[in-house]
Each structure stands twice: as C-alpha cells, then as structure tokens.
N, C-alpha and C positions, 0 to 999 in steps of 0.2 A: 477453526474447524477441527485441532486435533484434541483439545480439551484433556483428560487426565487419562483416556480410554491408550492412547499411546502407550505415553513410557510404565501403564500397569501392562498393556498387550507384553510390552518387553520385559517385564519380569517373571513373566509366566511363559511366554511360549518361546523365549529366546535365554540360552544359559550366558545371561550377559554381564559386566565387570561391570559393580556399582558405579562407578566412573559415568561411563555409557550412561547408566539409567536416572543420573542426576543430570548432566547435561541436556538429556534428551525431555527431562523435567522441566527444566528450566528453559530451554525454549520452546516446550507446550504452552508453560506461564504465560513469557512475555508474548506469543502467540496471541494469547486471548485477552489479557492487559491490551495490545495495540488494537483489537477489532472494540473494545469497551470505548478508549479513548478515540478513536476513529468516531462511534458511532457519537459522540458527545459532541464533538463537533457538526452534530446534524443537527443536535437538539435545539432549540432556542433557552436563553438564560433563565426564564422563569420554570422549567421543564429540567434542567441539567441538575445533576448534583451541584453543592455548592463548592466541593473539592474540583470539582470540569470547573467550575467559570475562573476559579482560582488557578489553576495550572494553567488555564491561558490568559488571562491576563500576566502572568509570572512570566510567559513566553515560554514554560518549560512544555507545552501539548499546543497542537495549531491553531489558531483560532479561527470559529467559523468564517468569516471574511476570506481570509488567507485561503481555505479547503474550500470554498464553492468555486474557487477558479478552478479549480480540477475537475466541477462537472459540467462546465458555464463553454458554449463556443468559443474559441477555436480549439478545446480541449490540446491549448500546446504544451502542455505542463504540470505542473504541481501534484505529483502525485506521491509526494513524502504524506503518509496520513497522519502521523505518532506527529512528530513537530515542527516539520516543516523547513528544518535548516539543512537539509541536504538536498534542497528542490531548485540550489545555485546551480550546483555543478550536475545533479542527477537530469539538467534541465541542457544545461548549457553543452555535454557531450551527443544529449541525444538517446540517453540510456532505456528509459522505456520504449521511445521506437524500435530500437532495434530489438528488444527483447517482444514486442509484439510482431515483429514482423519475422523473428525465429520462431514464434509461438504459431504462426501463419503458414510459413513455410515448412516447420515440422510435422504441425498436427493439421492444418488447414482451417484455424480456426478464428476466425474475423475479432478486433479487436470492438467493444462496443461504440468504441467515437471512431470508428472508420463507419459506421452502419449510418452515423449518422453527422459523418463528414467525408462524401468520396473525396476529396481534394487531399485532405490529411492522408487517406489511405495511399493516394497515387504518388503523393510524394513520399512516405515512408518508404513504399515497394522500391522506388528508386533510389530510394538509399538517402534520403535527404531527412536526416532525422531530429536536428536542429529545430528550434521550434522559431519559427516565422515572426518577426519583429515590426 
C-alpha cells in the first residue's frame, strides 16, 4: 500500500537525511515485492509467472498448499505470507493473536477469522493465543 508515493512524499515535504530516504525506499520495495509474492501464492501454476512457481518450489516464497492454511478453518496459523519459515515460532508463541487482540482492544476492530470463528475470538480475548492442536 505504500508504493514510491512515500519515500518521494519524504523528499519533498520533509528536509530529510538521505539515509532516512533510502531506507524508507527500500522498505516501500520489499513492501510491494511481499504483497506481489503473496498474491502468487493465490495464483494456480498455469496463471503464475514462471519465476512464482520457481521460488516456490526452491522453497525460497510459500507455496500455495502451505498459504491456504492460513485461509482454511481453524484459521490457527500460518500467517508468514513471503515464505513461510517464520510460521514455527510466529505460530508457536501466539504472535498474531495477540497482535489482533491489541488491534481489538486499541481500535475495536474484529479480526476477520473471529467474524468467522467466535470460538477462536473467545479464546484469543482470553488470552489463549496458542493455536489449538
């Protein structure tokens, strides 16, 4: 979502230290790079570039299998989109519950697999963020 319109905003309306404005470049990049390779993982293989079916068979970007657990009931996990190898430990503490449920508690705003799972909601709100085995 922030694409190049950022770190040009920062060159123009902010007197800021190249530094700042290369950094801030470079994760607009990898920003849009992740939502590209995210979306290829929706794609099916005759549809994907031939560089998408390559990066995941290489293992180096998630393969579609892997990523539809993340939209598929009990919505307990998998939400590394880029490649999946931080969805052990990102899974295993609990890390997106409780980041939905400060997103909840700050702004009031429902996460979408509570809307359509109250069970996962009533146990997040409880503090049980663990995903259910």
């Amino acid at each position: 979502p922030f694409g190049p319109a950022l770190p040009l905003a920062s060159l123009l309306l902010l007197p800021s230290h190249p530094l700042f404005t290369t950094c801030l470049s470079f994760f607009c990049a990898t920003e849009i790079m992740s939502q590209e390779l995210h979306k290829w993982s929706h794609m099916p293989p005759s549809e994907a570039p031939a560089l998408a079916n390559a990066l995941q068979k290489l293992g180096l970007t998630i393969p579609r299998q892997q990523h539809n657990k993340h939209h598929t009931l009990p919505f307990s996990g998998n939400y590394c989109i880029v490649s999946g190898h931080n969805n052990g430990w990102v899974d295993g503490v609990g890390l997106c519950r409780m980041l939905e449920r400060a997103v909840y508690e700050v702004y009031g705003v429902e996460s979408n697999s509570w809307k359509l799972d109250e069970e996962l909601k009533e146990r997040t709100l409880r503090g049980e963020y663990r995903p259910v085995k």
